[in-house]
N, C-alpha and C positions, 0 to 999 in steps of 0.2 A: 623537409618533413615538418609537420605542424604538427605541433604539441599544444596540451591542454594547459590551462592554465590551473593556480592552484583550486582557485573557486570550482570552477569547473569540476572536479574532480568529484567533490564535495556535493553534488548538486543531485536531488531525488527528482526520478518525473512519471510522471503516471499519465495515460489518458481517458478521457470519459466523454463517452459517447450518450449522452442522455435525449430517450425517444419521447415524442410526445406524448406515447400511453403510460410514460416515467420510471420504463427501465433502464436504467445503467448499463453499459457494457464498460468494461476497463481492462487496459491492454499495459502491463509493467503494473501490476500492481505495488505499490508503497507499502511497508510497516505503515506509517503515516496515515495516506490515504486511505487505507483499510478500518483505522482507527476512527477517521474522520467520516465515513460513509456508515459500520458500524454506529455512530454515535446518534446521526442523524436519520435512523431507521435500525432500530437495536431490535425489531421483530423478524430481521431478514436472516434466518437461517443461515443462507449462504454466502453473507458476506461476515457473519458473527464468526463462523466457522474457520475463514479466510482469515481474518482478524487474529483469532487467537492461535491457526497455523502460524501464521507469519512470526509473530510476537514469539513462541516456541522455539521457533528455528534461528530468530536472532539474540537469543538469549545466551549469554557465554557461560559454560558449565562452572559448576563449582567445585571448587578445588578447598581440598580439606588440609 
């Protein structure tokens, strides 16, 4: 049986499929990448949207 190693584990990946009319498609979206696509086109609705979904749900609640 093959096991990961630690890095591995540890490791984000996202894919993007950019057409030459310069739509994006991306398949595993990233916190990260979301951030990074977001920043370099902060007029796109719906990856701003993605962005601050993602960000939301990986936020750890607060505890009082």
């Amino acid at each position: 049986m093959k096991t990961k190693s630690k890095t591995e584990k540890n490791v984000l990946s996202s894919e993007l499929l950019i057409l030459p009319d310069g739509r994006i498609f991306v398949q595993s979206l990233t916190q990260p990448m979301a951030e990074l696509l977001c920043g370099l086109n902060p007029g796109d609705q719906t990856i701003a949207t993605r962005a601050k979904k993602l960000k939301k749900e990986n936020e750890l609640p607060n505890r009082a």
